[in-house]
C-alpha positions as CSV (number, residue, x, y, z in Angstrom):
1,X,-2.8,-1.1,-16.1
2,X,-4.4,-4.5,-15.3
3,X,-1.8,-6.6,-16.3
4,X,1.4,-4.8,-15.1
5,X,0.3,-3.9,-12.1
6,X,-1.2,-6.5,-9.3
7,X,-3.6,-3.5,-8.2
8,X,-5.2,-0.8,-10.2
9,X,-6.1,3.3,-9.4
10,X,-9.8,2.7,-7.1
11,X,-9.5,0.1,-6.1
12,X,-10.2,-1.0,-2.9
13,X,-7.6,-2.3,-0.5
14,X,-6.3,-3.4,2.9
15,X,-3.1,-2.1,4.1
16,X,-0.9,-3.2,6.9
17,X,2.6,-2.1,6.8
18,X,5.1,-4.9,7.1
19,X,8.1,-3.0,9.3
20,X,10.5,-6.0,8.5
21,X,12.0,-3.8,5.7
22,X,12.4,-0.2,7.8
23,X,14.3,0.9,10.3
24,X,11.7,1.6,13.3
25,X,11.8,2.2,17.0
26,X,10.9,-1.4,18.8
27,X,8.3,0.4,20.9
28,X,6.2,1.2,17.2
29,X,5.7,-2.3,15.7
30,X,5.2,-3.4,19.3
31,X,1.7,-1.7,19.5
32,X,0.8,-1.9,16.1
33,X,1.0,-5.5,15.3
34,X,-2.8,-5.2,14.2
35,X,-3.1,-1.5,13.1
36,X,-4.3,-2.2,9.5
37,X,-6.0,0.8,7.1
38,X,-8.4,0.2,4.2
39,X,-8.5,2.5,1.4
40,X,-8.4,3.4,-2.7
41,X,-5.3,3.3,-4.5
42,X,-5.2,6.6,-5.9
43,X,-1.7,6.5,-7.8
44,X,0.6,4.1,-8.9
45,X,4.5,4.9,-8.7
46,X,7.0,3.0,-10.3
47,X,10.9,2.3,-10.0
48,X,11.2,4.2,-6.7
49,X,14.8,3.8,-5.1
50,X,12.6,3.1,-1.8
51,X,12.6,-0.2,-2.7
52,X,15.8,-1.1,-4.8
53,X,14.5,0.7,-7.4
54,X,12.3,-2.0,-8.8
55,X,9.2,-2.4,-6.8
56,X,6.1,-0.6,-7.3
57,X,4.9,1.6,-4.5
58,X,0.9,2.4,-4.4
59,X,-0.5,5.8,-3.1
60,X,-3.9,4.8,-0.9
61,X,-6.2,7.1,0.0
62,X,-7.2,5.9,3.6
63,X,-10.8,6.2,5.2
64,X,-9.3,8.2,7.4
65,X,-8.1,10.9,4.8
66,X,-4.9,10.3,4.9
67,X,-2.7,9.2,2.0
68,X,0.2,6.7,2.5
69,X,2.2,4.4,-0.1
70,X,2.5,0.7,0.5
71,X,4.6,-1.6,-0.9
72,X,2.5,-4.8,-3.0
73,X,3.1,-7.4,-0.8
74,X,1.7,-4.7,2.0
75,X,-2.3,-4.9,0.5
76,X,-4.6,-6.9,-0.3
77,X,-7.6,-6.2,-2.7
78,X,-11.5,-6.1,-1.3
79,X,-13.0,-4.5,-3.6
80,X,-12.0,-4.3,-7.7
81,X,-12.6,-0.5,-8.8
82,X,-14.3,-0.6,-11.9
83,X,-13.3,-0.9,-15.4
84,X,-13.8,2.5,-17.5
C-alpha cells in the first residue's frame, strides 16, 4: 500500500481536524484551535463521496480509544509502522 497511499495501516500519526471543509457551529473550532489526537491508522477507505469522491479517508485508532477518519492533508506521520 506504500506507494498509493501517503500513510499506511499502523502507522503512527498526528491528527488535527481542519474544520475549513465542514459545516460547524463557530463556538467548536473556536475552542479547539489546538485539540490534536495521535493514533494508528487502522484502515484505509478509498473513493468516499465525503470528499468528492476522490480522496482517501484514514480510520485512526486514537490513544484515547476512540476511532475517527481524517482526511490526508489532516495527519502527519511520527512514527512508520513496520514493514511485514
Amino acid at each position: 500500500m506504500g506507494n498509493k497511499h501517503k500513510y499506511d495501516l499502523g502507522d503512527l500519526v498526528l491528527c488535527k481536524y481542519d474544520f475549513e471543509y465542514l459545516y460547524y457551529p463557530s463556538h467548536l473550532q473556536d475552542t479547539h484551535e489546538d485539540l490534536f489526537f495521535i493514533g494508528v491508522v487502522v484502515k484505509i477507505k478509498e473513493y468516499t463521496v465525503v470528499f468528492f469522491d476522490r480522496d482517501i479517508i484514514y480510520e485512526v485508532l486514537c490513544t484515547d480509544g476512540c476511532m475517527r477518519q481524517f482526511a490526508t492533508w489532516e495527519m502527519e506521520v511520527l512514527r512508520k509502522g513496520k514493514e511485514s
